[in-house]
C-alpha positions in Angstrom: 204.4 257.9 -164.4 205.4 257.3 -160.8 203.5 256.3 -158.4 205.6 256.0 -155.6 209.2 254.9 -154.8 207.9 251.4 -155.7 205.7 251.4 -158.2 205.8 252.9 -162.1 203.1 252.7 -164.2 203.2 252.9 -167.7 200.0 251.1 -168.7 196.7 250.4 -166.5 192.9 248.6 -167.0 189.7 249.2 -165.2 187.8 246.5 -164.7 184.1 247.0 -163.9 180.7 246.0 -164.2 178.7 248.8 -166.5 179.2 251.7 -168.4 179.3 254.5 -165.7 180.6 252.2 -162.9 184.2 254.0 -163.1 182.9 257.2 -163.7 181.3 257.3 -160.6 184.2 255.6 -159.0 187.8 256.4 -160.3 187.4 258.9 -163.1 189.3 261.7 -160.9 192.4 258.6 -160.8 192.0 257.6 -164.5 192.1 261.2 -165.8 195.1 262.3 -163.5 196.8 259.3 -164.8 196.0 259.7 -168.4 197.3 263.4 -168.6 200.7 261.9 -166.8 200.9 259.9 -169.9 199.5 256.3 -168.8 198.0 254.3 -171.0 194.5 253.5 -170.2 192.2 250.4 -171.1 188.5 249.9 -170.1 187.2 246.5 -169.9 183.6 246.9 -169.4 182.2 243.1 -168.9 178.4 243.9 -169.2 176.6 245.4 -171.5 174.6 247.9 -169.2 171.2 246.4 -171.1 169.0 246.3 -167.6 169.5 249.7 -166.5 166.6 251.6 -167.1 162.5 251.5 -165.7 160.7 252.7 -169.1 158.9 250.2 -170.5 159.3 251.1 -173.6 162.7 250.7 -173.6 164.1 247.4 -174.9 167.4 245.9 -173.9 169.1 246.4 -177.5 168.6 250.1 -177.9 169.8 250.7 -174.1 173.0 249.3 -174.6 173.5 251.0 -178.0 173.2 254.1 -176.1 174.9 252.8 -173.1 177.9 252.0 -175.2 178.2 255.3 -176.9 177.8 257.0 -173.7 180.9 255.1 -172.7 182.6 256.1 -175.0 182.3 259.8 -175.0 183.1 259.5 -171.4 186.3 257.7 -171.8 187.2 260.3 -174.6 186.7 262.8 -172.2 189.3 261.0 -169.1 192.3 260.4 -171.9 191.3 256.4 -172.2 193.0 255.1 -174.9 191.0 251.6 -175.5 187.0 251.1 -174.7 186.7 247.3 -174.4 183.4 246.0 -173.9 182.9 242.1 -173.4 179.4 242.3 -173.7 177.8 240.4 -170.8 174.1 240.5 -170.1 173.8 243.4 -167.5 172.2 241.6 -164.2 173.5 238.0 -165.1 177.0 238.6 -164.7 178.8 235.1 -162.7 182.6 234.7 -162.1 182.3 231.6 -164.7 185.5 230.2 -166.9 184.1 232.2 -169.9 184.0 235.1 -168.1 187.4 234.8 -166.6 189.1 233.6 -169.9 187.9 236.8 -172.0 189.1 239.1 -168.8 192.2 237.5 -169.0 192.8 237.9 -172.8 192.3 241.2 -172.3 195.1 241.5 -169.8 197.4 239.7 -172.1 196.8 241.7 -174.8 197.1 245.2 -173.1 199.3 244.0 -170.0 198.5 246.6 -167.4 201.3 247.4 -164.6 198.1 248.3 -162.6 194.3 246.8 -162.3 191.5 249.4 -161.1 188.9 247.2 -159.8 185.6 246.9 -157.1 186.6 245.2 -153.8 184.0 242.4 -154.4 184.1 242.0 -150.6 181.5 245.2 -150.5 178.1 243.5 -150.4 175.2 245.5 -147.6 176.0 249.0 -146.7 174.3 250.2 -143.2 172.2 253.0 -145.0 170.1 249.9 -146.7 172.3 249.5 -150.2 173.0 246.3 -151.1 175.7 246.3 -153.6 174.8 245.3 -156.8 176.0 241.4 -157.9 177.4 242.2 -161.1 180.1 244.7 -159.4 180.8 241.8 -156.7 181.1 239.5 -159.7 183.1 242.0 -162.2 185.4 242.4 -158.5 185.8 238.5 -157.9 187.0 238.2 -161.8 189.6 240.8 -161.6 191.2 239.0 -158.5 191.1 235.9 -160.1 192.8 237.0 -163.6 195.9 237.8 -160.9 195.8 234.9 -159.8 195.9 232.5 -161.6 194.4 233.6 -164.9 196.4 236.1 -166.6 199.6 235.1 -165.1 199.6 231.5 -165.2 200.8 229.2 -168.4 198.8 226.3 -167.5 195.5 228.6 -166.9 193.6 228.7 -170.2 196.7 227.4 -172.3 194.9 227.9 -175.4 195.4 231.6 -175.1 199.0 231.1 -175.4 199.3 228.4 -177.6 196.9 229.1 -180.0 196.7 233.3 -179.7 200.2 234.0 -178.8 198.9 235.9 -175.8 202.1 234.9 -173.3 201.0 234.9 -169.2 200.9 238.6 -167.8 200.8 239.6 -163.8 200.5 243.5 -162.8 202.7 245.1 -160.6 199.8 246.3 -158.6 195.7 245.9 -157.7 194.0 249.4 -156.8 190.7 248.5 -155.0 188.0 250.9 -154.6 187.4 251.4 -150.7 184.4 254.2 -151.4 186.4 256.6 -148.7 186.9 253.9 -145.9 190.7 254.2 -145.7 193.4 252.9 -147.8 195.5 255.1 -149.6 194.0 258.5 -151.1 194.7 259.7 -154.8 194.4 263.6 -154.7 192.0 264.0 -157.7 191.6 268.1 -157.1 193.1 268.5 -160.6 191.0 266.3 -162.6 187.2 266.4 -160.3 186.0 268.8 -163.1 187.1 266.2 -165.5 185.2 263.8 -164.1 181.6 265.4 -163.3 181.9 266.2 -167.2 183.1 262.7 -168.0 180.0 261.2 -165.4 177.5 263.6 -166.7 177.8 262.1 -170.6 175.8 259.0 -168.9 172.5 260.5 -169.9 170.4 257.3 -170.2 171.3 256.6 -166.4 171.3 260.0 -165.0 171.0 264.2 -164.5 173.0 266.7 -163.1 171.6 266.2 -159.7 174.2 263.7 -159.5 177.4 266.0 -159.2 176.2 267.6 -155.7 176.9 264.1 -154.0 179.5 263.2 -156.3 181.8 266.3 -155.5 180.7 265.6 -151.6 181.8 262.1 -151.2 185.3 262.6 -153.3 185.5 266.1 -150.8 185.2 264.1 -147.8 187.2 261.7 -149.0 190.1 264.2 -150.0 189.7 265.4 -146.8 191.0 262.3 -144.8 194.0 263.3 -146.5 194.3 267.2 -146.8 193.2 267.5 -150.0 190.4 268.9 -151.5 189.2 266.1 -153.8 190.4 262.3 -153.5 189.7 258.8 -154.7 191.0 255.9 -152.2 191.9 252.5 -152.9 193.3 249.8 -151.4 196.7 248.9 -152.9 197.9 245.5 -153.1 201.7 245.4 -154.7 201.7 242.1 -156.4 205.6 241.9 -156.8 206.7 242.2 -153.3 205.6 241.3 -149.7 202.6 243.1 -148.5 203.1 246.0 -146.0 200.8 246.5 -142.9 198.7 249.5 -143.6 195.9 250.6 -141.0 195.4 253.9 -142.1 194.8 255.9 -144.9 197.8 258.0 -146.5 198.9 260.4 -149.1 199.3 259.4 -152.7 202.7 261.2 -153.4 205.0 260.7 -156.3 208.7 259.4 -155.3 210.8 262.2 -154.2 208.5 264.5 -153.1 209.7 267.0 -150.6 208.1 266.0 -147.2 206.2 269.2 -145.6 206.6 270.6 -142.3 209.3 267.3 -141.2 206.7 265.2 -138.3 203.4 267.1 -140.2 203.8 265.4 -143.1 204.5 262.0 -141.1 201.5 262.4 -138.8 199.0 260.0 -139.2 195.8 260.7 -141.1 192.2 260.1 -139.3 189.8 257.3 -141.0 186.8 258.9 -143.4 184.0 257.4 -141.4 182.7 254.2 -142.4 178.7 255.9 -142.4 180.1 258.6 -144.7 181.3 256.6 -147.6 178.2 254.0 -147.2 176.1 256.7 -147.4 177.4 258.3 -150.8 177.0 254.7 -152.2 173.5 254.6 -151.3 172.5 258.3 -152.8 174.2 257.1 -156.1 171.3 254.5 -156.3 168.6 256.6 -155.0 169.6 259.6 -157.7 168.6 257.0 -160.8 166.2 255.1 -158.7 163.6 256.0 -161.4 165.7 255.5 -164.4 167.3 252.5 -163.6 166.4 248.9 -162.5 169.9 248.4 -160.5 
């Protein structure tokens, strides 16, 4: 599939915290991709075992079911491999161990393109303090571009003694919750992923697709379409271009509309806007789970 003039993508991971973190976040992206024929890979690094406020729940049998939630999800989006690392849910640190089994992981499945949290994302306005295993999960995925995945010397056992030679993705996609970037027009695929999100039973109910559809709308929006995912992308194989504003995700080749139109520059989603649909994620499964 292509991207864009510069960038085709054949194979791509998602690198997140828990079992429904990319749901919420880049299904719409993940499912447009997987019907274009891109191979997908999910590495989960946590094991989703905290996530719940019954107390007679116990950490074993949540993240049986959070697993096979998972799962079904990823069947439903077109993923082709569910990896889970299995990291205790709320103790997640960037450590060595962490970053070597991320970084097998990208050797084994070598990704042209890493979906990820932008770990820089820590207290939204509206009173939501992002979670530290997504500013972990975040922080690893950087670091297994640089220098874990793609450097010989970095963990050399992995090549020496697994045969897993250095690999380093043509590009990073991090999440920017609406707040510029570039926009991935999800209109397509947002029916895909409500019924993908919505498998996540342990951790929520339908109440949750009313702010879901909102925040991806207003996000689409920003860029004239109806639904949209935005990310900030960093090309890893070339000089990075200046980019203030948020723009169209449009395959290479694509006829411009309407000459200056399609040029024009598209307004920012408000900063308050995106924040805010963070915060009503939390406040939807407040009573069902502890993060």
């Amino acid at each position: 599939m292509r991207f864009n003039k510069d960038l085709e993508i054949e194979r791509a991971m998602v690198i997140y915290a828990h079992p429904d973190d990319a749901e919420f976040s880049v299904a719409g992206t993940v499912a447009k991709w997987a019907k274009a024929g891109v191979e997908i890979t999910y590495c989960m690094v946590t094991n989703g075992a905290s996530g719940s406020q019954d107390p007679d729940m116990t950490r074993d049998k949540l993240r049986d079911m959070r697993y096979a939630e998972q799962r079904e999800a990823a069947k439903v989006l077109g993923v082709k491999h569910v990896v889970f690392l299995g990291y205790e849910d709320g103790y997640l640190y960037p450590t060595l161990e962490v970053r070597k089994d991320v970084a097998r992981q990208v050797r084994i499945h070598k990704p042209d393109v890493i979906l990820a949290m932008d770990p820089r994302f820590r207290v939204a306005d509206e009173g939501y303090i992002n979670h530290p295993d997504h500013i972990a999960a975040g922080e690893v995925a950087l670091r297994t571009i640089n220098p874990d995945a793609s450097t010989r010397q970095m963990f050399p056992e992995l090549w020496r003694d697994e045969k897993l030679e250095p690999h380093k993705p043509k590009a990073l996609f991090l999440e920017t919750f609406g707040d510029g970037g570039t926009v991935v027009d999800i209109s397509d695929t947002m029916a895909t992923k409500i019924k993908a999100l919505l498998l996540h039973r342990s951790q929520l109910g339908p109440e949750a697709e009313g702010f879901v559809r909102d925040w991806n709308k207003r996000t689409g929006k920003s860029a004239g379409y109806k639904f949209g995912e935005s990310f900030k992308v960093i090309m890893l194989d070339q000089p990075p271009a200046a980019e203030t504003k948020p723009r169209r995700a449009r395959p290479a080749g694509a006829a411009s509309k309407g000459g200056a139109r399609a040029r024009r520059a598209v307004p920012r989603t408000s900063r308050p806007r995106a924040r805010v649909a963070r915060a009503a994620k939390r406040s939807v499964v407040r009573g069902r789970r502890s993060r």
